[in-house]
PALOFI-514034 format. One record per residue (C-alpha): residue number from 1; y, z, x. Coordinates in pm, whole numbers. Layout:
<atoms>
NUM,Y,Z,X;
...
</atoms>
This chain:
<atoms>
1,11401,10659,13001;
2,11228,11007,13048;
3,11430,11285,13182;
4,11248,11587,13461;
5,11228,11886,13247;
6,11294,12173,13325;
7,10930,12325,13307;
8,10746,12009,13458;
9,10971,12102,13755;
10,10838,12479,13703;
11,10517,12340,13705;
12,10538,12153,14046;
13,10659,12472,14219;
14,10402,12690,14091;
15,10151,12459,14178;
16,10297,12408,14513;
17,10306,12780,14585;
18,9971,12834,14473;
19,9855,12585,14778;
20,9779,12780,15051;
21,9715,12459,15238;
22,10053,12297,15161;
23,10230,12630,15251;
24,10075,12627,15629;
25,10184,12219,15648;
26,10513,12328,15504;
27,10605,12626,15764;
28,10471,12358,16071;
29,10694,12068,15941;
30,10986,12284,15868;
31,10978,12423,16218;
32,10849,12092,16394;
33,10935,11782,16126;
34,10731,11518,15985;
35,10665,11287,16267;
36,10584,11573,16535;
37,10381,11705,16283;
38,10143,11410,16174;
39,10163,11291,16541;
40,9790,11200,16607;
41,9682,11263,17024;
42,9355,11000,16939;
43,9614,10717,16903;
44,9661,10735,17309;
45,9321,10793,17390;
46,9256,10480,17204;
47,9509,10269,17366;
48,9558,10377,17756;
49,9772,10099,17933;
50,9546,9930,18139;
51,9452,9500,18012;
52,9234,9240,18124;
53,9530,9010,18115;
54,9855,9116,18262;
55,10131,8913,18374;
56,10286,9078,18655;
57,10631,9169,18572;
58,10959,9362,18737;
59,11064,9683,18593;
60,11208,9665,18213;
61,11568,9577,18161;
62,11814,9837,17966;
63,11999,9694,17617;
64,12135,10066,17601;
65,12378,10115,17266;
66,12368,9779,17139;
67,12126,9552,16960;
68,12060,9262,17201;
69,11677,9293,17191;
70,11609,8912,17111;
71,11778,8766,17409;
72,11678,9068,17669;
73,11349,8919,17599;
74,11373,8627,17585;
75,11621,8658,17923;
76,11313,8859,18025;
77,11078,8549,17985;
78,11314,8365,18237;
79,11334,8656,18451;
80,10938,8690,18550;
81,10935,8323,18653;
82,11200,8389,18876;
83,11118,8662,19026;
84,10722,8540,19103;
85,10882,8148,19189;
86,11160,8235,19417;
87,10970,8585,19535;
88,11278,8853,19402;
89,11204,9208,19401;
90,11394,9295,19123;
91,11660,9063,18923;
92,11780,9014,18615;
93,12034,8728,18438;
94,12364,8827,18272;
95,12284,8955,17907;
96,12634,9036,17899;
97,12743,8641,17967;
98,12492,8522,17639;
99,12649,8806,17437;
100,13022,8667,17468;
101,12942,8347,17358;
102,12717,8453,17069;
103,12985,8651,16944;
104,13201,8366,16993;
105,12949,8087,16781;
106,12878,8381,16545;
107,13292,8383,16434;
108,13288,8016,16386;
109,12968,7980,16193;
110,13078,8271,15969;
111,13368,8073,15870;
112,13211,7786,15825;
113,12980,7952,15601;
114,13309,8105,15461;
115,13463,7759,15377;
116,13116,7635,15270;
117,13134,7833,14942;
118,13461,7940,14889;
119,13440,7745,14564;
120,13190,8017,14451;
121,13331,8357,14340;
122,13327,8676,14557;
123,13078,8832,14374;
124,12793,8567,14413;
125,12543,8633,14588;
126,12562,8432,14895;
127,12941,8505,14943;
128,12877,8891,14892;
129,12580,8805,15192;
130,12825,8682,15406;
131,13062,8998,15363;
132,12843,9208,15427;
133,12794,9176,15754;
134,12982,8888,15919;
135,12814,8919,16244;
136,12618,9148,16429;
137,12440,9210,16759;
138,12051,9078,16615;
139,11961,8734,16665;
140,11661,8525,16607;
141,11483,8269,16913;
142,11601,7963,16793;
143,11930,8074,16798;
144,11934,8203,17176;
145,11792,7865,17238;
146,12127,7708,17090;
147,12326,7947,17360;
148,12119,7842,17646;
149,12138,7488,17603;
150,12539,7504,17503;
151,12633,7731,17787;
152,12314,7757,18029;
153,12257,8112,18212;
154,12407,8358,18464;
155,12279,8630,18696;
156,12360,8985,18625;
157,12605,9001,18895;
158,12803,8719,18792;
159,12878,8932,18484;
160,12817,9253,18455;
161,12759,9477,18168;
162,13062,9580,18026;
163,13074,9899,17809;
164,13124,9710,17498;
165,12822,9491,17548;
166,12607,9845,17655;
167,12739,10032,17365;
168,12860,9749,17065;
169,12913,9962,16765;
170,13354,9954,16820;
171,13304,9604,16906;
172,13111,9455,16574;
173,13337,9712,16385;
174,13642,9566,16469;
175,13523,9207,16513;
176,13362,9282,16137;
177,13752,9350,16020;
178,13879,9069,16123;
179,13632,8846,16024;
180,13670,8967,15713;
181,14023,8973,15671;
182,14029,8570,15787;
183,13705,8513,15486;
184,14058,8606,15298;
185,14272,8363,15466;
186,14023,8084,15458;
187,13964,8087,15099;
188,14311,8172,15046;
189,14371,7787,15162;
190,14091,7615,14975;
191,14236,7805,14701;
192,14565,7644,14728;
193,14454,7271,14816;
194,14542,7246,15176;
195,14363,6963,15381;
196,14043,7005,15575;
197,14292,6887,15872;
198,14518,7224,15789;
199,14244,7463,15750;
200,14066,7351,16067;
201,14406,7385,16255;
202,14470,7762,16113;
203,14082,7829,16193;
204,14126,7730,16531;
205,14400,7975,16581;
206,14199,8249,16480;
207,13918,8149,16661;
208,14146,8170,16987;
209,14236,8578,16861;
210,13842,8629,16856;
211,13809,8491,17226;
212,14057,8686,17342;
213,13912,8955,17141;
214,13570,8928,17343;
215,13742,8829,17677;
216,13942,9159,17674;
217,13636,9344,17553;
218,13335,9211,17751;
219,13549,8986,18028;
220,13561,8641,18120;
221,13277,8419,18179;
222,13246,8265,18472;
223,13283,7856,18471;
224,13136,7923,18850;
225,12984,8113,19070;
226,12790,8176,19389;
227,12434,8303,19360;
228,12364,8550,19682;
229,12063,8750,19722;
230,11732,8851,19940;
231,11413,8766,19816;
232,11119,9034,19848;
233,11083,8970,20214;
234,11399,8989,20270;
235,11515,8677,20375;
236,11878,8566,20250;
237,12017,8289,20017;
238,12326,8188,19937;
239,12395,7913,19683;
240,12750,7857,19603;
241,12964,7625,19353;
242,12672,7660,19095;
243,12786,7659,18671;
244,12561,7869,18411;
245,12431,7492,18328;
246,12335,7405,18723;
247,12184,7727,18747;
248,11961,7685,18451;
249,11869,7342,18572;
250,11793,7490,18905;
251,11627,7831,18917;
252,11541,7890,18548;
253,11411,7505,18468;
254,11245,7596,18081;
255,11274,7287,17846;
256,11343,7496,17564;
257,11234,7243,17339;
258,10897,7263,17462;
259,10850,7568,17260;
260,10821,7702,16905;
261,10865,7976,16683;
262,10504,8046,16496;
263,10495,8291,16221;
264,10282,8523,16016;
265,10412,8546,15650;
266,10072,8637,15422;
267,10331,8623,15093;
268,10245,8379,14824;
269,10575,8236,14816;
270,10486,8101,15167;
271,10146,7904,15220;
272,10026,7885,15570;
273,10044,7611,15818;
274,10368,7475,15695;
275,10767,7476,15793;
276,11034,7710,15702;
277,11400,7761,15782;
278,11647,8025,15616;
279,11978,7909,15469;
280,12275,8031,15626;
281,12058,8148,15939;
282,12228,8041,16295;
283,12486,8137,16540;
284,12586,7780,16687;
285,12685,7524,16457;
286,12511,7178,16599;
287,12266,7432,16756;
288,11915,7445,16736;
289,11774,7467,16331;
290,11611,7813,16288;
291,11270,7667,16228;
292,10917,7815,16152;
293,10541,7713,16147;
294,10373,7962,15913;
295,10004,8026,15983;
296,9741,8321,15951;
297,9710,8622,16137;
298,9369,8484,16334;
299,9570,8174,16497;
300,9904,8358,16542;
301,9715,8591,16782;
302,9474,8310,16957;
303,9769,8077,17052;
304,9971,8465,17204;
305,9637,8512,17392;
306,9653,8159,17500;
307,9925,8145,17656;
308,9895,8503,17822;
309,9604,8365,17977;
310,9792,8078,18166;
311,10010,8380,18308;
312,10332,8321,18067;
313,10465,8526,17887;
314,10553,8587,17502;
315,10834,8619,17292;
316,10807,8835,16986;
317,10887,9008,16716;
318,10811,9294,16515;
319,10897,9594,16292;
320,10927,9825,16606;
321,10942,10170,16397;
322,10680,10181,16207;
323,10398,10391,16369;
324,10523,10388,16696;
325,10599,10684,16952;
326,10909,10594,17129;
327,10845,10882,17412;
328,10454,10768,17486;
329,10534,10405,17388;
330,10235,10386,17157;
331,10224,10157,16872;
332,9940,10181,16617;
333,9826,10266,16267;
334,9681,10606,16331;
335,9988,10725,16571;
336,10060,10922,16242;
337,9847,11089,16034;
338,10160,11087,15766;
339,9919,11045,15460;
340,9681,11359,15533;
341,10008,11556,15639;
342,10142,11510,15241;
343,9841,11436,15050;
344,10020,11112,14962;
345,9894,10704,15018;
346,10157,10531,15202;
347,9999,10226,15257;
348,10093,9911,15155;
349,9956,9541,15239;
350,10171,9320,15499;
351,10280,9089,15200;
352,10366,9361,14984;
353,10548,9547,15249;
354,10771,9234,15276;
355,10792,9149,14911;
356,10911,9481,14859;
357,11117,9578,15118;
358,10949,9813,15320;
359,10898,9615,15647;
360,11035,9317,15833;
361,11119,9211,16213;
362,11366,9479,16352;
363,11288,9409,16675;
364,11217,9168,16977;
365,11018,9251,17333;
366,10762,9078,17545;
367,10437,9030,17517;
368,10307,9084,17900;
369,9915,9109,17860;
370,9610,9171,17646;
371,9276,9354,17660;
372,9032,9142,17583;
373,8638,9243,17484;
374,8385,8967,17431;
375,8687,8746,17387;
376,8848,8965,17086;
377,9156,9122,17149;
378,9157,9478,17127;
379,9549,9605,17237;
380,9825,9442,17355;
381,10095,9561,17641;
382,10468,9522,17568;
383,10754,9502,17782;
384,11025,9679,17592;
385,11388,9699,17692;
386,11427,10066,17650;
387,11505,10142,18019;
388,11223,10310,18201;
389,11249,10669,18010;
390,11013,10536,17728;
391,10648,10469,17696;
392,10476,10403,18042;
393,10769,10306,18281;
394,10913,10103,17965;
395,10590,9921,17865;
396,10424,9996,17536;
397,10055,9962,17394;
398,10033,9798,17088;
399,9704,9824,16933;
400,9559,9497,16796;
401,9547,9622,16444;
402,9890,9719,16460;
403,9982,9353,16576;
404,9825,9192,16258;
405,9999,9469,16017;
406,10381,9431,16185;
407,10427,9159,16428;
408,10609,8881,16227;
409,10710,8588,16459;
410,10588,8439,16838;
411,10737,8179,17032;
412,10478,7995,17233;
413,10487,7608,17352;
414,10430,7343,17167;
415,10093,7214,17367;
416,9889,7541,17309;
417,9958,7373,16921;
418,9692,7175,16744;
419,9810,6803,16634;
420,9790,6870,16259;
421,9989,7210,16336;
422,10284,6998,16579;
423,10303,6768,16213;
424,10298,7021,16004;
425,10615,7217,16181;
426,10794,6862,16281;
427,10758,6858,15817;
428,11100,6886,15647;
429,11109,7284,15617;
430,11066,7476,15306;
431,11421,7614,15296;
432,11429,7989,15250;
433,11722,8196,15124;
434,11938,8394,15318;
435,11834,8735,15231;
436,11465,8631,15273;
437,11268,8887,15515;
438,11165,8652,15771;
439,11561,8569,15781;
440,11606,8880,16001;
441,11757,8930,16274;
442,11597,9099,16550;
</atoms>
C-alpha cells in the first residue's frame, strides 16, 4: 500500500492555490454548495411540462415522513380510474390501511426467513441481510399486489393517516427491535430441538405483540365500512356494508394479474428478455412471487408509451436523486453541470452504476404522459407524491435520456406483451440474490 506524503499533499495545495479558476468555484460553492452551484437553468428550458399524451389526473397525494412511495403509486393508478369512472373531484384510497398490513406480512416473512436459516451462523451473509434491516417502509409491485389481493382496498376516510404512517421513522425503529430481539428467540428454539408445532405456537404469540404493536400505532382496520361521497357534480352516494375486498371488486375492479413487472437491467450477469426473481424478496408469504421480464431500454420505453396512449397509467421506478431538482421537479442529465463545476468525470454507464453500487431504484411514482415527436419520445411527466410544494403542482419532467440512464422497472399489462415475451416471463426465473440491485425496495 502507498501512504499520502506529506509533500504530494503540499503539492495539491499549491497547485490548487495557484488556480485562479478553482479559487472563484471554491468561494461560490462555499457560500452556495455544490448542487446550487452546478445547477444548470437550460435543463428547464429543455423540458417545460406540457406532453402530447397526458392522462388526466387529480392533484398528487402526500407520503410525507415515511417511505410508502411504491404503493402511493400504485394506489395512485387505482385512484385516476376512479375518479374519471365514477366522476370524483378529488379522492384518494387509504395508504394508511395497506401500510398496517404490510407491516404485519413483513413480521411474519422476516421470521420465516429467520427460521429458514437459522442453521447457518450469524455471520453469513444472508442471516447478517436479514438483521440488517428486518423490515422497512420500501416495497416492490409485486408485493403490493400480494396486499391487495389478501386484504383488498379502502378509501382514505375509512382510515386515515395516522402520524406514524405520515412520519415512520419511531415506528420501523421500534418494530426493527423487536424483530430483532424475536430473530433471537426463534433461533434460540431451533437451537434447542423444539418441534415445528412449538415454534409456530411461540411465533404466533409474537406475531399477536406486532399487531397490537401496529393497531396502537396506526389503528384498526376496518373489516367494514360505508363509502359516502359527491361526485364532481355533486350528486350524492352512499354505499354501506361494503369490506376492503367488496370495494375492490366494486369501484377499483383491476385484475392484478393482468399485469407485469418489465425491467431494464443492461448488466452481463442478466441477458435480456428473460425472468428473474430475488431470493428472500416479499412481504406476504403465499403472496404474489416478485417476478421480472428483463428486456432493453428501446422496448421498456415502447410498451410505457403504449400503454400511456390507451389513457392508463404507469407504475415505475427509478433512482429519484440522481440529477433531479426537487423544488422545479426536473429530472435530467444536464440538471447539473457537477463535472465542469470540479474538473472531474463522474459518469458512469447504467450497468456499471449498478455493478458498482452507485445507482439503483430508490423510488416509485407515476408515469402520467409523454411528449412524443415523429413518434420518439422526447420527456416524460411524472406524478410524484411529494405533496403539491414540489416541481409543477407535484408533477415532474423527466427527460427521455434521463429515463434510459435511471428508470429500472415498469409495470404494464400483460397484452401490450409480445407472445415470445409472455413465454419468456411465464420461464422458471433466474433466481437472484438478496442483496442484488434490482432487489430494492422502492
Amino acid at each position: 500500500m502507498s501512504e499520502i506524503t506529506k509533500e504530494l499533499t503540499q503539492k495539491f495545495a499549491s497547485d490548487f492555490k495557484d488556480n485562479k479558476k478553482q479559487q472563484a468555484l471554491q468561494r461560490g460553492v462555499v457560500k452556495n454548495g455544490i448542487r446550487a452551484s452546478a445547477e444548470n437553468v437550460s435543463a428547464q428550458v429543455n423540458n417545460v411540462p406540457v406532453f402530447s399524451v397526458d392522462v388526466k389526473t387529480g392533484k398528487v397525494a402526500n407520503q410525507k415522513q415515511s417511505g410508502r412511495c411504491w404503493m402511493f403509486a400504485a394506489l395512485n393508478t387505482f385512484r385516476h380510474k376512479m375518479l374519471n369512472q365514477f366522476n370524483l373531484k378529488e379522492f384518494e384510497l387509504s395508504q394508511n390501511y395497506t401500510f398496517f398490513w404490510d407491516k404485519y406480512e413483513k413480521a411474519n416473512y422476516f421470521y420465516e426467513n429467520i427460521l429458514a436459516t437459522a442453521s447457518q451462523e450469524l455471520t453469513s451473509r444472508k442471516v447478517a441481510f436479514l438483521l440488517q434491516t428486518p423490515q422497512q417502509d420500501g416495497g416492490q409491485w409485486d408485493m403490493i399486489v400480494s396486499i391487495f389481493q389478501k386484504y383488498g382496498v379502502v378509501p382514505k376516510t375509512a382510515m386515515p393517516e395516522s402520524n406514524s404512517s405520515s412520519s415512520s421513522r419511531e415506528l420501523n425503529t421500534y418494530l426493527n427491535k423487536k424483530l430483532r430481539k424475536d430473530a433471537s428467540v426463534l433461533r434460540r428454539l431451533v437451537a434447542d430441538g423444539k418441534t415445528s408445532e412449538e415454534i409456530q405456537t411461540i411465533k404466533a404469540t409474537l406475531l399477536q405483540e406486532v399487531y397490537n404493536f401496529l393497531a396502537i400505532s396506526l389503528g384498526t382496520p376496518p373489516e367494514t365500512f360505508d363509502f359516502e361521497y359527491r361526485d364532481d357534480e355533486q350528486a350524492y352516494h352512499l354505499d354501506r356494508g361494503l369490506t376492503p375486498q367488496s370495494f375492490y371488486e366494486k369501484y377499483v375492479g383491476v385484475n392484478l394479474d393482468d399485469y407485469v413487472s418489465i425491467i431494464n437491467a443492461p448488466t452481463t450477469d442478466k441477458p435480456y428478455n428473460q425472468s428473474y426473481t430475488v431470493e428472500m424478496l416479499g412481504n406476504v408469504v403465499g403472496g404474489k412471487e416478485v417476478k421480472y421480464l428483463n428486456v432493453d431500454m428501446e422496448m421498456f420505453k415502447k410498451l410505457a408509451i403504449a400503454q400511456l396512449e390507451q389513457g392508463e397509467s404507469v407504475w415505475f421506478g427509478c433512482d429519484v436523486g440522481q440529477s433531479s431538482t426537487r423544488d422545479t421537479g426536473i429530472m435530467s442529465l444536464d440538471a447539473y453541470d457537477v463535472n465542469d463545476l470540479f474538473d472531474v468525470d463522474f459518469d458512469m454507464t447504467k450497468a456499471e452504476r449498478l455493478d458498482y453500487g452507485e445507482s439503483l431504484m430508490t423510488h416509485a411514482m407515476v408515469l402520467t404522459g409523454v411528449d412524443l415527436v415523429d413518434g420518439q419520445s422526447t420527456k416524460w411527466k411524472v406524478e410524484n407524491s411529494w405533496g403539491e410544494k414540489v416541481g409543477d403542482k407535484g408533477f415532474f419532467v423527466a427527460s427521455d435520456a434521463w429515463m434510459d440512464e435511471y428508470t429500472y422497472q415498469i409495470v404494464v399489462r400483460k397484452d401490450l406483451l409480445t407472445a415470445e415475451q409472455l413465454a419468456a416471463f411465464a420461464a422458471e426465473p433466474t433466481v437472484l440474490a438478496p442483496w442484488d440491485p434490482m432487489g430494492a425496495l422502492a
